[in-house]
N, C-alpha and C positions, 0 to 999 in steps of 0.2 A: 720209602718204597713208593715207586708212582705206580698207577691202574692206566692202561691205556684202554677206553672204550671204544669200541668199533662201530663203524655207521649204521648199522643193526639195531644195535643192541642202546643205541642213542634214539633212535627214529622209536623202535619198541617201547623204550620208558615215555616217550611223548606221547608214543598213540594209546598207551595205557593208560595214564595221567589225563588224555582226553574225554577214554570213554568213563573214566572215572568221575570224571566232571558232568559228562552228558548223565549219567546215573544218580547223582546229587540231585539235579537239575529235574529230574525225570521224577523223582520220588517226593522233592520239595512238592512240585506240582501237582502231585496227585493228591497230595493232605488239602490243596486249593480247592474253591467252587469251580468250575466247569462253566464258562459261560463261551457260545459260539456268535461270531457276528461275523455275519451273511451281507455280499453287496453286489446286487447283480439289479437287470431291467423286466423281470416278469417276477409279481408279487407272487406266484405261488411258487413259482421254483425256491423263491429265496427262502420261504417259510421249511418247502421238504431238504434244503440245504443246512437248515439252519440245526434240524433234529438229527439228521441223518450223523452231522459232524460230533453228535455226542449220544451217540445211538450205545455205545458200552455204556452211557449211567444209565439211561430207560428202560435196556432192555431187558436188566433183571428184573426192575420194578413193577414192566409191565405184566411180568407174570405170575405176579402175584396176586391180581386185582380179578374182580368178579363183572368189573365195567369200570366204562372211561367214559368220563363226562366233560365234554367241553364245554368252558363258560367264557360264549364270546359278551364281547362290551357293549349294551344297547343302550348308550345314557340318551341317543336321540332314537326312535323307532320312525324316522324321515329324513335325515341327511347321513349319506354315505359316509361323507369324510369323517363321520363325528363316532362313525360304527365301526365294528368289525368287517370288513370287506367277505365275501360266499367265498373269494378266490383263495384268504389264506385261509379259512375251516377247510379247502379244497387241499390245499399243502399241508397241512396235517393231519387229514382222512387217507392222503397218498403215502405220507410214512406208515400210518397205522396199518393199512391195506395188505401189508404182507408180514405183518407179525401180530395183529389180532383177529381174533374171530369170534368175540362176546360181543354184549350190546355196547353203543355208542350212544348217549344222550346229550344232543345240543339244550345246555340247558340257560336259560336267562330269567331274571326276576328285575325287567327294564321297571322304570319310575314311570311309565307310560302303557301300553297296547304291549306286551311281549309278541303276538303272533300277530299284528299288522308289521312292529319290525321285522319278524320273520320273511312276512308276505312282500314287505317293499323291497327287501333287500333279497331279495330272490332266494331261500335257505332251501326251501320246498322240494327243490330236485337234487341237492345233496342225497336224501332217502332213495332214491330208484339209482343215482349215479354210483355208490358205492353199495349196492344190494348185497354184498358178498358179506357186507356187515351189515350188523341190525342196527340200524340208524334210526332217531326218533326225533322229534323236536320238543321240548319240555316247556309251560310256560308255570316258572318257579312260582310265582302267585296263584294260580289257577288250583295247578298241585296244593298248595296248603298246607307241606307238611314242615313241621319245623319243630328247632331248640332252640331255647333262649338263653340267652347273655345278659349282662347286664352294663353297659355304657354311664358316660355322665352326661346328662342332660345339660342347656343352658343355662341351668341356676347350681351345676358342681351336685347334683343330686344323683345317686344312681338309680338308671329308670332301663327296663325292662326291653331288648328288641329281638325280634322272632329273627331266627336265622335260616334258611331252606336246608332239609334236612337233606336233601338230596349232595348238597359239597360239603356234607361232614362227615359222609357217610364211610366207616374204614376198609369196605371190601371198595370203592371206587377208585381210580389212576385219575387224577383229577388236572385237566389242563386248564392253564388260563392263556385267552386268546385275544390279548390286550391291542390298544393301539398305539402309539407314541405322540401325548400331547399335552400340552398345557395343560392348567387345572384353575380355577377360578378361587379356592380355599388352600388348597398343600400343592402350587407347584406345576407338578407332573403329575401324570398319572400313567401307568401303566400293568404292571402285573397286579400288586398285589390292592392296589386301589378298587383293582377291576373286580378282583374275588372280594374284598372286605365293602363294596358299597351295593355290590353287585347279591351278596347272599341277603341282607333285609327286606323283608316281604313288604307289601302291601293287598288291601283289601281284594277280593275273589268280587266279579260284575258280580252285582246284584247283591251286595252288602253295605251295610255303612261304610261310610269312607275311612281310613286311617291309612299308616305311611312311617311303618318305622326306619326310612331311609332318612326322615327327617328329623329325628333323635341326633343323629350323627351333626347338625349344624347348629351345633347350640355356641358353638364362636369355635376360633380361629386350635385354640390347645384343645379345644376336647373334640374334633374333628380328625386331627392327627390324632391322640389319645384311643379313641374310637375305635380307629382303623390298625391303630397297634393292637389293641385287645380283641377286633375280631380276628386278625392275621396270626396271633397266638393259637387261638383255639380253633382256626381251619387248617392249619399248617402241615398238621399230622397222614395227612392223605394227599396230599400235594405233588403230584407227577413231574410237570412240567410247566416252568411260564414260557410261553413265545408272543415275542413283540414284532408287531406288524410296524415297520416302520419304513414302507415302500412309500408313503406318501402320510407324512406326520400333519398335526395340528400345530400352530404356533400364538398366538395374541389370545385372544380371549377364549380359549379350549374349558372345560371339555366337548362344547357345543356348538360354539359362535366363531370359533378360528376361522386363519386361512390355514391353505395346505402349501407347506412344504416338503418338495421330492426327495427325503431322504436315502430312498432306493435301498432301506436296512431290511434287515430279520434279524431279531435276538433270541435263542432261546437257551432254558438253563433250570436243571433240577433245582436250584437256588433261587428261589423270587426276588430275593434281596438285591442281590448278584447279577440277576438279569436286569433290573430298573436302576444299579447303578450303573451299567455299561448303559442304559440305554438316557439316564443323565448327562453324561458324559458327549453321549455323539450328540445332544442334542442341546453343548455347550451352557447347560447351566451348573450354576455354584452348588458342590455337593454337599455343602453346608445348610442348606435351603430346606429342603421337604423332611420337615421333622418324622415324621410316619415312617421313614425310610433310616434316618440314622438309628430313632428309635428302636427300629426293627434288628439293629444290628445288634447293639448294645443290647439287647434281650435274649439275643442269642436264637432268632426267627431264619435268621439267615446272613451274611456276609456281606458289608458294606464296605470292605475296607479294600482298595483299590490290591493293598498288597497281597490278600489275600483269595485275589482272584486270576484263574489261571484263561485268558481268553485263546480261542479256536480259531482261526480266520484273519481275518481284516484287522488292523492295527488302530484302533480309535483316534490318533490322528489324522489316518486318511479318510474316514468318513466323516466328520463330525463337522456338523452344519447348527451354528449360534441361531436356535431361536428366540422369538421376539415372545417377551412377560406378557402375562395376561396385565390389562391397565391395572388393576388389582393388589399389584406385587408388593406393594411399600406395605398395604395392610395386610397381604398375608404373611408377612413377615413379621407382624407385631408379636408371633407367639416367642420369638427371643426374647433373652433376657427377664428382667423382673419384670412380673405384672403389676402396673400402674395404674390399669383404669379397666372398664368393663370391656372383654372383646370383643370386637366387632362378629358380628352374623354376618355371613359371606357365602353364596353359592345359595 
């Protein structure tokens, strides 16, 4: 007996079979990390672009929380390029602007002046610009308040470093407001470098000196190491990373680079997730910054290319090879078997 199928009824089993595939497709993606990459010519547009395009994962999160604290990157508190630029805290106060209305705490714990970075980099009229929120500027060493962890020192010893309690804290939405650059010790640096080097305090003016940011360089594996165990135990309250990568670092970052115009925004409830797309555009081997595969195989967040579902831009169109910090041979000694004492780097 033959079946004669009508053009109907041929065209219907295809367009079923289609949306049955778009629905695979659809549901694969959702069990993915969520990472958006933004490419346009005005850094703050591309930051509220950047949120806006994954505004379904934040915006339950965000209402959950009692406050949202931004911690932009002040590893220099005098050169722009090397800092979080006022323009994209300005693209991320412009998402926030119509779906929060608690306090907002710029908060930073630079290795330097926290509120002369504030002052050079113009933070100051953020507070009056966005009134409608309670906007404050925090300097994390000043504050004083902290927990501690315990890291390995330069001699494999575990030795004690104070962490600002303010980005542990579990009623906070916690943003990191990274930039896209080289790093002198692990690489790159961006999201969650920015939170794990960024939360160790040092001394309040007008006390003896100390710096447990510099626990963290006791050689090249307990560096990485370091920043895996504090990116463990920050994680829990962790909103959003966004990478400012309108104008990256390349050579000798995090400090001393040049800039190159990547023209990016990356952001993504996954820290992991957002610093491997922001790897990628930025043409280095993702075999390279141990803190970040680390971080995956820990289960911090998602490094694995396949398990990431991007928003936006296709990482072959943006993606601009930068240039190693001179450095690179040695911060790659943390490979393989250790044969000799690591080098102190950064």
């Amino acid at each position: 007996m033959s079946v004669t199928l009508s053009r109907r009824t041929l065209f219907g089993s295809a367009a079923g079979l289609l949306l049955t595939r778009k629905s695979l497709s659809a549901q694969a993606d959702a069990q993915k990390s969520a990472v958006s990459l933004v490419k346009g010519e005005d850094r703050r547009a591309n930051i509220l672009a950047s949120l806006q395009a994954i505004d379904d994962q934040l915006a339950p999160q965000l209402k959950r929380r009692k406050s949202v604290v931004i911690k932009p990157n002040l590893v220099s508190t005098n050169r722009q390029l090397a800092a979080t630029h006022a323009d994209a805290l300005r693209g991320i106060l412009d998402y926030l602007d119509t779906r929060w209305r608690g306090p907002v705490y710029i908060a930073e714990s630079s290795a330097g002046d926290t509120l002369a970075g504030y002052d050079n980099f113009k933070y100051a009229p953020l507070v009056n610009e966005y009134s409608r929120m309670q906007v404050s500027l925090v300097d994390l060493n000043e504050e004083a308040l902290y927990e501690t962890i315990h890291i390995l020192n330069g001699d494999l010893h575990p030795q004690p470093v104070r962490l600002a309690a303010r980005l542990l804290d579990p009623d906070a939405f916690v943003i990191s407001a990274g930039v896209m650059k080289t790093h002198n010790v692990v690489v790159a640096t961006m999201s969650i470098k920015n939170m794990a080097l960024g939360a160790p305090l040092h001394n309040r003016k007008g006390e003896a000196r100390w710096n447990d940011k510099r626990v963290y360089h006791g050689g090249v594996r307990q560096t990485h190491y370091g920043i895996v165990r504090t990116a463990e135990r920050m994680k829990a309250n962790w909103g959003v990373a966004v990478i400012d990568g309108y104008e990256g670092m390349e050579g000798n970052g995090p400090a001393s680079g040049t800039a190159v115009a990547s023209r990016v925004a990356i952001a993504s409830p996954d820290f992991v997730a957002a610093d491997r797309i922001g790897v990628e555009c930025m043409g280095i081997n993702a075999e390279w910054p141990a803190y970040l595969i680390w971080s995956g195989q820990m289960g911090i967040g998602r490094y694995d290319l396949s398990q990431i579902a991007i928003r936006g831009e296709k990482i072959e169109d943006v993606r601009k090879p930068y240039q190693m910090h001179n450095d690179i041979e040695r911060e790659l000694q943390w490979m393989g078997t250790l044969e000799e004492l690591p080098p102190k780097l950064g």
